[in-house]
C-alpha positions in Angstrom: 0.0 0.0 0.0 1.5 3.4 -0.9 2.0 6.0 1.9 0.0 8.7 -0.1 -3.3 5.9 0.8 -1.8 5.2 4.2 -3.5 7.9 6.1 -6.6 9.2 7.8 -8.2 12.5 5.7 -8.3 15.8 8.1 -11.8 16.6 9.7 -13.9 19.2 8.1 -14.1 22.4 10.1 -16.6 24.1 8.7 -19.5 22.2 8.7 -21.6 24.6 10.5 -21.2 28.2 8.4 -22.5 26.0 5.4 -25.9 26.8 4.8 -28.6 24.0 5.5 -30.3 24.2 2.0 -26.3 23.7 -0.1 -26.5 20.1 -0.7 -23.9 17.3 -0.1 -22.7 15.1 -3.2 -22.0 11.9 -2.8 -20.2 9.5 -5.3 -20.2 6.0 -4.2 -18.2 4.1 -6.0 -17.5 0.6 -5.9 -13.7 1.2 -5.4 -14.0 4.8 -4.1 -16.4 7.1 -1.7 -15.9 10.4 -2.6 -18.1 13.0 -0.6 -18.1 17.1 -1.0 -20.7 20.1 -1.2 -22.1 21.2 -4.2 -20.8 23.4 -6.7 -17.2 22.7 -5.5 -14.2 21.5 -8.0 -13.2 18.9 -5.9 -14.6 16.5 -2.7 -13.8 17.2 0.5 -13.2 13.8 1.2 -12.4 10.5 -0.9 -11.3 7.0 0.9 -11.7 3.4 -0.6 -15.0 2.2 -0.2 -14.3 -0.5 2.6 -14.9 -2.4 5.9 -12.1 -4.1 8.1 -13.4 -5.6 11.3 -9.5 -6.2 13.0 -8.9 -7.8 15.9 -6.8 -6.2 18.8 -3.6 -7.7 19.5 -3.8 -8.4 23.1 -5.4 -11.3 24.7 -8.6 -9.2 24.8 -9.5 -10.4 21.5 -11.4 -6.6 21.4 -12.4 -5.5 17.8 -12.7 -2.2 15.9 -14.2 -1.2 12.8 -11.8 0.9 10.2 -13.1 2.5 7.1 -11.0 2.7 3.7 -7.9 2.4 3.9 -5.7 1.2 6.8 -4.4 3.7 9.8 -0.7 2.9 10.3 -1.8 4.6 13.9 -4.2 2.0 14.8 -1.5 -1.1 13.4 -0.1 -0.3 16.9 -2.8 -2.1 18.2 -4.6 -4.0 15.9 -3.3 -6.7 13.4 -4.7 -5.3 10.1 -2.9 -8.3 8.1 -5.0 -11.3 9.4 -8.8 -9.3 8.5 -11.1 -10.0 5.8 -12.1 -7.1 3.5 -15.8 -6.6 3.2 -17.7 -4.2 0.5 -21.4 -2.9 0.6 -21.2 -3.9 -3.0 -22.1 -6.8 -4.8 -21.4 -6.2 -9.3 -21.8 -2.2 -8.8 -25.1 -2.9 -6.5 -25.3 -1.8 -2.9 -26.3 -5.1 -0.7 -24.7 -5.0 2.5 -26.5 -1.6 4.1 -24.9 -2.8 7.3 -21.5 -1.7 6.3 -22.6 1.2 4.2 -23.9 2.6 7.5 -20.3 2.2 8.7 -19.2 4.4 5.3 -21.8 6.8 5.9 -20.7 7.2 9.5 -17.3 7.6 8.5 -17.9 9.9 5.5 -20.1 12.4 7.4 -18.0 12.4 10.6 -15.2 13.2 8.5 -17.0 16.1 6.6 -18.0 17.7 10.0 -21.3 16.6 11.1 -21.4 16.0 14.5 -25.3 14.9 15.2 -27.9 14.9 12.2 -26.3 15.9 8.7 -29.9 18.1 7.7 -28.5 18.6 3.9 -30.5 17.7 0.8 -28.3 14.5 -0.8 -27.2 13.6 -4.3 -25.8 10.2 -4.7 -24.3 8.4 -7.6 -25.3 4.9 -9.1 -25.5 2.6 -11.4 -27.5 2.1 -14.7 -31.3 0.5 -13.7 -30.4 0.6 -10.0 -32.9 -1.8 -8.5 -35.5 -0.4 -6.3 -35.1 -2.3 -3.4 -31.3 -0.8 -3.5 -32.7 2.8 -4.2 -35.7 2.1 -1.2 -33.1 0.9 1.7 -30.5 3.6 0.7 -33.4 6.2 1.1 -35.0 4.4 4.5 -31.1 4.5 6.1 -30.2 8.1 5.2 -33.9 9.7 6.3 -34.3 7.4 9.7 -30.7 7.5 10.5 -28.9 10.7 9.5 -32.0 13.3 9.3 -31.7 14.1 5.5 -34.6 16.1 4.5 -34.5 15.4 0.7 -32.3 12.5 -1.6 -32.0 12.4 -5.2 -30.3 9.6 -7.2 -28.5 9.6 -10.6 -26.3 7.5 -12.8 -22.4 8.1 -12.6 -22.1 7.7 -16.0 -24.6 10.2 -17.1 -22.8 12.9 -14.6 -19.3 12.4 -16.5 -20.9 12.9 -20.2 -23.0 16.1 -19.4 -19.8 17.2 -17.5 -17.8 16.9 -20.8 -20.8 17.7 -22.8 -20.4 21.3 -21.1 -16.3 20.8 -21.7 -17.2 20.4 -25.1 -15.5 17.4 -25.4 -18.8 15.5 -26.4 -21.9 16.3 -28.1 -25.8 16.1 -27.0 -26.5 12.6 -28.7 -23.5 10.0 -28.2 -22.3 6.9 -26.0 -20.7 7.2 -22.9 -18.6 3.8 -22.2 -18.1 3.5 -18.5 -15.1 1.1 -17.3 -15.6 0.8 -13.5 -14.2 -1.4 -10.3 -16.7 -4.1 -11.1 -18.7 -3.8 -14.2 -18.8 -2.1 -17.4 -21.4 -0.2 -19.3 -22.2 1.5 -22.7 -25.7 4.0 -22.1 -26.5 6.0 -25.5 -27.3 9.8 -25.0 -30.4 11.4 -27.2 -30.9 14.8 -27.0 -28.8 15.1 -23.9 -30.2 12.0 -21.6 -29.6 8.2 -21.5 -31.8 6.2 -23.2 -31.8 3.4 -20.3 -33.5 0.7 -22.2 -30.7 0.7 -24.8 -27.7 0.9 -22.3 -25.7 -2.4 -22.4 -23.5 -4.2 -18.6 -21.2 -6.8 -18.5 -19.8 -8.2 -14.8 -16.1 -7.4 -15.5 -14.3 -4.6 -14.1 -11.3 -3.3 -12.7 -11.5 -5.7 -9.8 -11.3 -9.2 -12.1 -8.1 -7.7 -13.8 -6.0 -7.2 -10.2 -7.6 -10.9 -9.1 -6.8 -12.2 -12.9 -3.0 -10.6 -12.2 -2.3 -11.4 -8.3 -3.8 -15.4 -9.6 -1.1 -15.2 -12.8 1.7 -13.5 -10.3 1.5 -16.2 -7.7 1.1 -19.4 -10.4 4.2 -18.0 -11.7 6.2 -17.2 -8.6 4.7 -19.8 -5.7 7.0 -19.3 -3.0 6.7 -15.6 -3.0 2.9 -15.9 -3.5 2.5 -14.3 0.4 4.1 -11.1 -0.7 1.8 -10.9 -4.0 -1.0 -8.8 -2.2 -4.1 -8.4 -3.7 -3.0 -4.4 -3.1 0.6 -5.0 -4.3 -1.4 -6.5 -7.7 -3.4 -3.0 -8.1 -0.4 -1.2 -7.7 1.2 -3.3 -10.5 -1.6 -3.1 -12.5 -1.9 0.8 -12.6 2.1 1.0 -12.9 2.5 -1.8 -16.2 -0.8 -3.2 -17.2 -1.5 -1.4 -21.0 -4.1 -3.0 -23.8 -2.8 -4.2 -26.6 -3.7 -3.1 -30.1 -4.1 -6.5 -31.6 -4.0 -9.1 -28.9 -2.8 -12.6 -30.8 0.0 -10.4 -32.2 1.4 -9.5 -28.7 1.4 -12.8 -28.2 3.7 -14.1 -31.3 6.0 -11.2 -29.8 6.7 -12.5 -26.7 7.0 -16.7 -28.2 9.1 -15.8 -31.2 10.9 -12.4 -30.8 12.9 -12.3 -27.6 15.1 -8.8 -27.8 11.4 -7.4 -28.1 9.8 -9.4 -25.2 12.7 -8.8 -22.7 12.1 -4.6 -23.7 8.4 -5.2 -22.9 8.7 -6.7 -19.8 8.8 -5.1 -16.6 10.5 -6.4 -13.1 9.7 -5.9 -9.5 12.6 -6.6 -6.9 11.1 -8.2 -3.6 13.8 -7.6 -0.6 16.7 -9.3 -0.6 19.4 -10.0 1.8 23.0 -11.3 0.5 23.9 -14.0 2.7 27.0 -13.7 5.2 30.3 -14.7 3.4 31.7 -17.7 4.9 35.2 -17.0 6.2 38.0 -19.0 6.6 38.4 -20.8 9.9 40.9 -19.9 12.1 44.0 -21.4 13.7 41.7 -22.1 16.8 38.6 -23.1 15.1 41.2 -26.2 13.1 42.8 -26.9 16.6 39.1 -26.8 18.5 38.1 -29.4 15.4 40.7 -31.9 15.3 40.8 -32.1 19.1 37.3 -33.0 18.6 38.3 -35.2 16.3 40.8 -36.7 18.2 38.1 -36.9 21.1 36.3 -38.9 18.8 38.4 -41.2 17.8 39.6 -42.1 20.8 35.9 -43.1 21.8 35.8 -45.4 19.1 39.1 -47.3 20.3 38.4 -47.5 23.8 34.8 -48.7 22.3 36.8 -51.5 20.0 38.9 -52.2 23.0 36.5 -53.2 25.3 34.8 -55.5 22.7 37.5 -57.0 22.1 38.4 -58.0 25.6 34.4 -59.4 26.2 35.4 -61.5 23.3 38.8 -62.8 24.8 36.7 -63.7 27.6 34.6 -64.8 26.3 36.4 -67.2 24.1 38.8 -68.6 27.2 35.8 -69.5 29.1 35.0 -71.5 26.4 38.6 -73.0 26.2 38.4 -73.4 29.8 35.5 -75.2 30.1 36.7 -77.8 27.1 40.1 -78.5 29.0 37.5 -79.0 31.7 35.8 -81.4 29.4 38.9 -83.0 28.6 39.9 -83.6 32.3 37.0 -85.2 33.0 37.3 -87.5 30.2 40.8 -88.3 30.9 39.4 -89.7 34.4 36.4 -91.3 33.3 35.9 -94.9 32.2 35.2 -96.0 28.8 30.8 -96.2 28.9 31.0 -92.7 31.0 33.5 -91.2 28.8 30.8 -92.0 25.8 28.0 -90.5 27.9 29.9 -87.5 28.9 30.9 -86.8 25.0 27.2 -87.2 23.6 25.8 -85.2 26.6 28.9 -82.2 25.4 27.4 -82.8 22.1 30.7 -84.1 20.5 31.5 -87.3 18.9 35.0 -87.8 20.3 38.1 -86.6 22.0 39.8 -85.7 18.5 36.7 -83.2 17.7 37.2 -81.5 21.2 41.0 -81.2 20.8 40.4 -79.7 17.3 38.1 -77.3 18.7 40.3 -76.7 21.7 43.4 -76.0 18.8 40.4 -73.1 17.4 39.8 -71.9 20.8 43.7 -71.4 21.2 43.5 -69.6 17.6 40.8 -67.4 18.1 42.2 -66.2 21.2 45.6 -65.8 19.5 44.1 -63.8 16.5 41.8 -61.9 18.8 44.9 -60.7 21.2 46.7 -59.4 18.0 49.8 -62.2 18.7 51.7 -63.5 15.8 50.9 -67.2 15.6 54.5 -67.8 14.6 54.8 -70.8 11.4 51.4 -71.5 9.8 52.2 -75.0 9.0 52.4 -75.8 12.6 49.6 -73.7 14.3 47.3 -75.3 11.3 45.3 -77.8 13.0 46.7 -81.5 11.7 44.7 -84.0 9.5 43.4 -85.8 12.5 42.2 -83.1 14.3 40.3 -81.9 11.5 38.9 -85.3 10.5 39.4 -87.1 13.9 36.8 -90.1 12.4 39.1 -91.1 9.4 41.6 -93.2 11.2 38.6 -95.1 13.5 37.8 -98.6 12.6 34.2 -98.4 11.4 33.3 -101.7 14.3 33.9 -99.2 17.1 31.5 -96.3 15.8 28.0 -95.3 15.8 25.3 -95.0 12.8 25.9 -91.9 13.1 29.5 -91.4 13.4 29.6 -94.0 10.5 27.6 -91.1 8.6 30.1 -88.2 9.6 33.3 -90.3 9.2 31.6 -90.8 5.4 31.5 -86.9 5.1 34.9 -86.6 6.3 36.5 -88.8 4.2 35.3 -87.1 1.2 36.0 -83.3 2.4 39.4 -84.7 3.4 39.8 -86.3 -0.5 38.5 -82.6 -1.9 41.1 -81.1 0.3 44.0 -83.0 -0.6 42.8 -82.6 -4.3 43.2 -79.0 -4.0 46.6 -79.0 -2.2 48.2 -81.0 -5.2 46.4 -78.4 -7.4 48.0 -75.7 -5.6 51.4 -77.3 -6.2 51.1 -78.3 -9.4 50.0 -74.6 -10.2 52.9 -73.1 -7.9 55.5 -75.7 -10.3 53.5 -74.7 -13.3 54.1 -70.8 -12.2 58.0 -71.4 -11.8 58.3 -72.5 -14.8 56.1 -69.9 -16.9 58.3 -67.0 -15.3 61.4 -69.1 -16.4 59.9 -69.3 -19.9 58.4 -65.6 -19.7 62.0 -64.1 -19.1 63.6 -65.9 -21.8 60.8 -64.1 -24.1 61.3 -61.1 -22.6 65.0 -60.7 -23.3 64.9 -61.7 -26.4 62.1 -59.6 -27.7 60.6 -57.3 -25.2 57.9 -55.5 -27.5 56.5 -58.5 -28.4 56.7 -59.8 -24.9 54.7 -56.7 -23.5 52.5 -56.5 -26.3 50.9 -60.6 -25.3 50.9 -58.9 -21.5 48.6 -56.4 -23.0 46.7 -58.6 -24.6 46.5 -61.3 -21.7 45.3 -58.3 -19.2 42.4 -57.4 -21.4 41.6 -61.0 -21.4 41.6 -62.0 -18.2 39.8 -58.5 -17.5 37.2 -59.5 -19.8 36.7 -62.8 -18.3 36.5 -61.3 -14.7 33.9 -58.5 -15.4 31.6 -61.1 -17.4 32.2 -63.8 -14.4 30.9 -60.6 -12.3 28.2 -59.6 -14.3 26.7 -63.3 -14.3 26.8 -63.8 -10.6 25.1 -60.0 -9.9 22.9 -59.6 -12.7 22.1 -63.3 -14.1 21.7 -64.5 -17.8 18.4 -62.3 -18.3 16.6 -64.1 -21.2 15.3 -61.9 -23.9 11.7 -61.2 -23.3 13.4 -59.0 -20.3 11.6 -61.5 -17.5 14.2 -62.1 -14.9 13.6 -65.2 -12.8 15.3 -66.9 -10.4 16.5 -69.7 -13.1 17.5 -66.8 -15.4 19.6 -65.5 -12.3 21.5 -68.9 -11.8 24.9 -69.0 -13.7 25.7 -72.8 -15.3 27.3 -74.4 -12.2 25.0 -73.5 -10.2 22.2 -74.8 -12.6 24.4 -78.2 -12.8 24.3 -78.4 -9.2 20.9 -77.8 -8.6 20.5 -80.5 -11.6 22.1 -83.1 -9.7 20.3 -82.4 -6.2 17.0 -82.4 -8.3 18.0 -86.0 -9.9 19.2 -87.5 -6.9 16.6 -86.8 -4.9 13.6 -88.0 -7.4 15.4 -90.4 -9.5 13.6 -93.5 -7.6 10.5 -92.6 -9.2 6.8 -91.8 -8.5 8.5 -88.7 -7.5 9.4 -89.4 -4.4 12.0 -87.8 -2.6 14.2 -90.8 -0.7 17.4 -88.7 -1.1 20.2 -90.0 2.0 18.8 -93.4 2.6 21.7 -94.8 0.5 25.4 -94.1 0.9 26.5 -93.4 -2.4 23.4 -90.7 -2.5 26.3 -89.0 -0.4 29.0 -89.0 -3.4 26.7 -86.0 -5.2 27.9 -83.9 -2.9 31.5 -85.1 -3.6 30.7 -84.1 -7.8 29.0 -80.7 -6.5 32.3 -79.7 -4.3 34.5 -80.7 -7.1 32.5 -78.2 -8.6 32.5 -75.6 -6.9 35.9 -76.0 -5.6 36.7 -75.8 -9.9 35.2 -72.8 -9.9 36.6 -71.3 -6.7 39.6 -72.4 -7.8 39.8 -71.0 -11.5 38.3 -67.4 -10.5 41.6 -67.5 -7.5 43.6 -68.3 -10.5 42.2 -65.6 -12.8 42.6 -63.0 -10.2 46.0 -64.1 -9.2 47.3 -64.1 -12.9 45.4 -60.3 -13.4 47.4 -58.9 -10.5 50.5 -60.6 -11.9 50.4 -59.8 -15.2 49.2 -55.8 -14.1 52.5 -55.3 -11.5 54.7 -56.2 -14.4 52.8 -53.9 -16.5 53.4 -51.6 -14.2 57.5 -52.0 -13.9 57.5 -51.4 -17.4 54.9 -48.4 -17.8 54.7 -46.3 -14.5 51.5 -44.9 -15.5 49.7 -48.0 -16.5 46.1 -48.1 -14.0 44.4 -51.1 -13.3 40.9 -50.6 -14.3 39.6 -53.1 -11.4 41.3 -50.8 -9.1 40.9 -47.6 -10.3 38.3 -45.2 -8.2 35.1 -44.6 -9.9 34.3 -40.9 -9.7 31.6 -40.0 -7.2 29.1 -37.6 -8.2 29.0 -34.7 -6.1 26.7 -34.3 -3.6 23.6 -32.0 -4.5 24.5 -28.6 -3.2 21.9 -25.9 -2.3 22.4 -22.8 -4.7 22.5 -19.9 -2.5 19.7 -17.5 -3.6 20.9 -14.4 -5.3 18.4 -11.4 -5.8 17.3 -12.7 -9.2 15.5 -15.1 -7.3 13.5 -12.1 -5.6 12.8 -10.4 -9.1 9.3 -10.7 -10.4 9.0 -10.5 -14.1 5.9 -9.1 -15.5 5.9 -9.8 -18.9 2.8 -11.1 -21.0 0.6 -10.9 -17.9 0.8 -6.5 -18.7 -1.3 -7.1 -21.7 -2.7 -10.5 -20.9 -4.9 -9.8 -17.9 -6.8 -6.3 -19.4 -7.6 -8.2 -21.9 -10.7 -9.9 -19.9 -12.3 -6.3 -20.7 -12.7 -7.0 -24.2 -12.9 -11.4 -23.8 -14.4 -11.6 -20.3 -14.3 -15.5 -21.7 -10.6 -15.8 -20.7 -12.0 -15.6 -16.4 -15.0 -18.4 -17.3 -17.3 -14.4 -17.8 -19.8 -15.5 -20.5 -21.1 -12.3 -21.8 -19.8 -10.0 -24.4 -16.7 -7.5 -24.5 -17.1 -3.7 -24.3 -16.3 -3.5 -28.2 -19.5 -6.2 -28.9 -21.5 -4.2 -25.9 -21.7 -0.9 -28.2 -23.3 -2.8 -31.0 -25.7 -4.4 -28.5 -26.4 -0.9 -27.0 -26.8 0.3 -31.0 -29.4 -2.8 -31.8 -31.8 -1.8 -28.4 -31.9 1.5 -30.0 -35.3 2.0 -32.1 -34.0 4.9 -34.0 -32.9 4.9 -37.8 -29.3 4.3 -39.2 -28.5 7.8 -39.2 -29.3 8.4 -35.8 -26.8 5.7 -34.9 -23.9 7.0 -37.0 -24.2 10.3 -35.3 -23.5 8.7 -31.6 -20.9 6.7 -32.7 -19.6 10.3 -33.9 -19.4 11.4 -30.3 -18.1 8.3 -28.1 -16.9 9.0 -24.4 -15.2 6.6 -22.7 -14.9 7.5 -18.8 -13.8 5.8 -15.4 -11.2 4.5 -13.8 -10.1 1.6 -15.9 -10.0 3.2 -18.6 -7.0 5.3 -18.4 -5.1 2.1 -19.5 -2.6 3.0 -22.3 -3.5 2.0 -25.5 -7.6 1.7 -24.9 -8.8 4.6 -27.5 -7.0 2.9 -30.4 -8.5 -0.9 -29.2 -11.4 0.2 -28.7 -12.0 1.9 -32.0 -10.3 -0.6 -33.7 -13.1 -3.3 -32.0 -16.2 -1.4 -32.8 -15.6 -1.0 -36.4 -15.8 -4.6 -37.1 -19.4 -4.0 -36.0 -20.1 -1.1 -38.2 -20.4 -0.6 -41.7 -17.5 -0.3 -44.2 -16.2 3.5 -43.4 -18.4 4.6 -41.0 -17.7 7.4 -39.3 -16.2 7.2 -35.6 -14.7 9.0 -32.7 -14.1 8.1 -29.4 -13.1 10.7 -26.9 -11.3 10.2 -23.3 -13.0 11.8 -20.7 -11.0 14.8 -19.2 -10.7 13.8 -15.7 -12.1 9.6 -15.9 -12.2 9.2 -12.3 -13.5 12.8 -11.0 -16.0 13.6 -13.8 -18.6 11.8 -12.3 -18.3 13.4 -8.9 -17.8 17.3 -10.7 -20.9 16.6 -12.5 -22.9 15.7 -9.7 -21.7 18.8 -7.6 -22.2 21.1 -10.9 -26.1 19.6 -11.2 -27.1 19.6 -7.0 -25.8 23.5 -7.8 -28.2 24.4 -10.4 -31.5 25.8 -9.5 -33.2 22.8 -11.3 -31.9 20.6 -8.4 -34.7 21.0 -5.9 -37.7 19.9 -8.3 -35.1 16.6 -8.9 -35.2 15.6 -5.4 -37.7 13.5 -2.9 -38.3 13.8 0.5 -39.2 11.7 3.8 -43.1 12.5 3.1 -43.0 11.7 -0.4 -40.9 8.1 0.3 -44.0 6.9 3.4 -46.7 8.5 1.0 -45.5 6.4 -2.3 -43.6 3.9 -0.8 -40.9 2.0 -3.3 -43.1 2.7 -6.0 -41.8 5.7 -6.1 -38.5 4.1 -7.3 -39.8 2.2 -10.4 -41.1 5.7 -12.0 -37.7 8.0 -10.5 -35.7 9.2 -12.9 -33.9 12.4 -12.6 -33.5 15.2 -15.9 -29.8 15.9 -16.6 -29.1 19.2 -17.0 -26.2 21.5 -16.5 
């Protein structure tokens, strides 16, 4: 809200030396209340025709009732922002008397009455005000403010006999009104409105600053609380222009953009750079890393104390299996078998081996060196302490494990003779590889090019298999399609063994040599453990020689993928406080002349003059000679560029050349008040008016025949 509207007009002072029988002109507008005594240039007093009901800021909760515009005084006290703003008007119609009693209030106190205002009135309307308006109007100001006479006329008709006398229009012509909330086109014979003729549509000022503010805050959401319905007008009255041939603008702003960016207007919200971050100090890097350190030290005294619960831990265990091992030492040969199936063990070989772990763990745990491998590894027998029992002295069930043993113990010893032969195999490559080497060392590095991409190859596929499957091509991953080819072979073989007996039944285990399928699917996998060891081995062998030879050679398997960096938040800058107000300048007045475009269906104010023209029962040449003297008044009009449209519109409705001229009023917005105050001051005034005996003799018939004679 500007600070020129921001304040409370001065209190008349001389109320009293006016004489009773000068009458008081009133124009209430929609937007604005204007108030003043007749035959004066200008009103005393002029506010915006509004009610805020605010509520006080304490815990009171007390209310007060403000007129017009806002009192910074009273924002002391009362929280302006959070109230609803309520008009007496509904389309240009006065509804709400309960809040133009507040107005009137207001609007006299401020003019100087101080009990009962005892001047003849002359209010403003609009075209074919209905009676029921005119009747309350009447009943509020004779019961409630002593008036002793009212009269009613139409805005409109005030501005064109106002610039009739200018000489800016002649006795028969058009006036085209463009108020707060409707429009109107009234035809002038012989220097009155022909009423029947006149032509309204429900669009206004109003629906352009909603039509803007709704654009504005679709555009810019999260700045949509600063887009004021008020801040809108401002903008509106500041930018907002017609344009002379509206799809035209358009193709400006979509195809030429040096054009568009001339066109458009900005509006910089507050903005606050952020603080630069400086550089910490000396003590803020020291405070850090001691926090740091802090930290740190946490966590080992954290992994510390874990690890002592588990070396506890784990010699309680070892303690209690030497225990075991005592009492088995001193048992007899039936309790020492009871005492082992009670420990859940199946002799004194498994508890030694698991003693030998215990010993390990603990070892490992403590962070000692456990000195050669080959002799802290725990020997054959205590890994497979049933091998070397003759079968007469065990169980079933130790028959079954020593089965089980006996084959992990053959896979084993398989993969150690592997492993030799490899290691001899190895020997003698690097023997061979050196020869080739000296005697040809391109050649030589160019096969250990060519074996690294290889084996790479052969990883990453390997690798892709096992995460991603062998997808079939219909793009339906299940979980065969997941399942490399060992793994299918070996879930082959388990589905075989266990319903190759037939009917389908599953008898897998009752025989002994069901057992030697998991000798084939260990053989298996140990194949397949074995080769990808092998493959890996040989990459990192064949890559460090690489290396010696070619410093910057990097191993693609161990090179860093680069991480993305993390999303940052862009600071805002004051471009991302700048409102642009670009098609929305010409888009939103548009709604005057295609109310369509805010879901309005009735007809623009270039269609409404050839509506008005039809109504008219008067010849062709009658016509031409109003459209010869066309005023166009109020306040939203004065947007630039209207004359031009508007001409431009009407002729498509007239004949080929006809003649035409619009005029601007001189004053849009104060015409209508000057005319008023220039008629209540003619001597023709008092025969115009009605008083409290005429409105209880006639009642609100009166209203239907009123109608006032225009003359200045």
């Amino acid at each position: 809200m500007s600070s020129s509207s921001a304040h409370r007009p001065p209190r008349e002072t001389d109320f009293d030396r006016i004489p009773g029988s000068t009458p008081i002109v009133i124009d209430n507008g929609a937007s604005t209340f204007r108030i003043g005594w007749a035959g004066e240039k200008e009103p005393r007093v002029a506010f915006r025709n509004i009610v805020q009901r605010p509520r006080h800021r304490s815990s009171a909760g007390e209310t007060v009732t403000v007129v017009g515009d806002t009192d910074p005084g009273l924002m002391k006290f009362f929280d302006c922002t959070r109230t609803s703003i309520r008009s007496p008007f509904d389309d240009d119609v006065v509804y709400q008397f309960e809040y133009m009693e507040y107005i009137l209030d207001y609007a006299f106190d401020r003019l100087g009455a101080t009990s009962e205002v005892g001047h003849p009135i002359l209010m403003t309307e609009c075209e074919c005000n209905p009676s029921f308006s005119r009747a309350r109007m009447s009943e509020l100001l004779f019961e409630t403010y002593g008036v002793p006479s009212v009269a009613f006329g139409i805005d409109d008709a005030f501005s064109y006999k106002y610039n009739q006398k200018l000489g800016n229009c002649g006795e028969d012509g058009l006036a085209i009104s463009c108020e707060f909330g409707t429009c109107h086109v009234v035809p002038f014979l012989k220097g009155q409105p022909v009423l029947g003729a006149c032509c309204r549509t429900n669009v206004g000022g109003s629906h352009i600053t909603d039509f803007l503010r709704q654009l504005l805050s679709l555009k810019y959401p999260y700045h949509a609380a600063s887009i004021t319905w008020e801040k809108a007008e401002e903008l509106k009255k500041e930018h907002c222009y017609i344009a002379p041939d509206y799809m035209s603008e358009l193709q400006i702003f979509k195809n030429n953009k040096e054009e568009a960016e001339k066109k458009t207007r900005y509006w910089q919200l507050p903005w606050v750079p952020p603080p630069v971050d400086e550089p910490p100090s000396e003590e803020e890097l020291a405070r850090k890393a001691a926090q740091k350190e802090r930290a740190g030290q946490r966590l080992r005294d954290f992994a510390a104390t874990k690890r002592s619960q588990k070396i506890q831990l784990l010699e309680k265990e070892l303690s209690d299996l030497e225990e075991l091992m005592e009492q088995l030492d001193e048992a007899e040969e039936p309790e020492a078998t009871s005492i082992l199936a009670s420990a859940g063990y199946l002799s004194r070989q498994e508890i030694k081996s698991a003693i030998l772990k215990k010993i390990q763990s603990i070892r490992k745990a403590k962070g000692e060196s456990n000195g050669n491998e080959e002799k802290a590894d725990v020997s054959e027998a205590d890994k497979y302490p049933l091998v070397s029992v003759p079968d007469e002295t065990l169980t079933p069930e130790q028959l079954k494990e020593k089965k089980k043993q006996i084959l992990l113990k053959t896979t084993t010893e398989g993969r150690l003779r592997a492993k030799q032969r490899r290691a001899e195999e190895e020997a003698l490559r690097e023997k061979q590889e050196e020869e080739r080497r000296t005697e040809n060392p391109e050649l030589y590095f160019e096969e250990l090019r060519a074996r690294y991409s290889d084996l790479s190859e052969k990883i990453d596929q390997r690798k892709r298999q096992k995460v991603n499957g062998n997808n079939n091509s219909s793009g339906a991953v299940g979980r065969g399609e997941r399942l490399n080819a060992a793994q299918k072979e070996r879930m082959r073989l388990l589905t075989t063994a266990a319903f190759d007996r037939g009917k389908g039944e599953d008898t897998f285990g009752m025989r002994d040599e069901d057992w030697l399928v998991y000798k084939k699917m260990s053989k298996d996998t140990d194949q397949d453990d074995d080769e990808n060891d092998y493959d890996e081995s040989e990459l990192a062998r064949i890559t460090s020689k690489l290396q010696e030879v070619d410093p910057t050679f990097v191993n693609k398997h161990e090179a860093a993928e680069p991480t993305p960096d993390p999303h940052k938040v862009r600071p805002l800058t004051a471009e991302d406080f700048r409102i642009a107000i670009g098609i929305e300048r010409f888009r939103c007045p548009e709604v005057l002349f295609q109310p369509g475009m805010i879901g309005v269906d009735q007809a623009g104010i270039d269609e409404m003059v050839s509506i008005s023209l039809r109504r008219l029962m008067e010849d062709e040449s009658v016509k031409e000679r109003l459209c010869q003297s066309i005023l166009v008044t109020g306040g939203t009009s004065l947007f630039p560029g209207m004359i031009p449209r508007l001409e431009s519109g009407i002729r498509q409705f007239r004949p080929y050349l006809a003649r035409l001229k619009l005029i601007k009023a001189a004053d849009p917005i104060l015409d209508a008040w000057r005319g008023a105050a220039a008629f209540a001051a003619s001597s023709k005034f008092g025969t115009q008016t009605f008083t409290l005996e005429d409105y209880r003799e006639h009642g609100e018939n009166l209203f239907h025949r009123y109608n006032i004679v225009y003359t200045l």
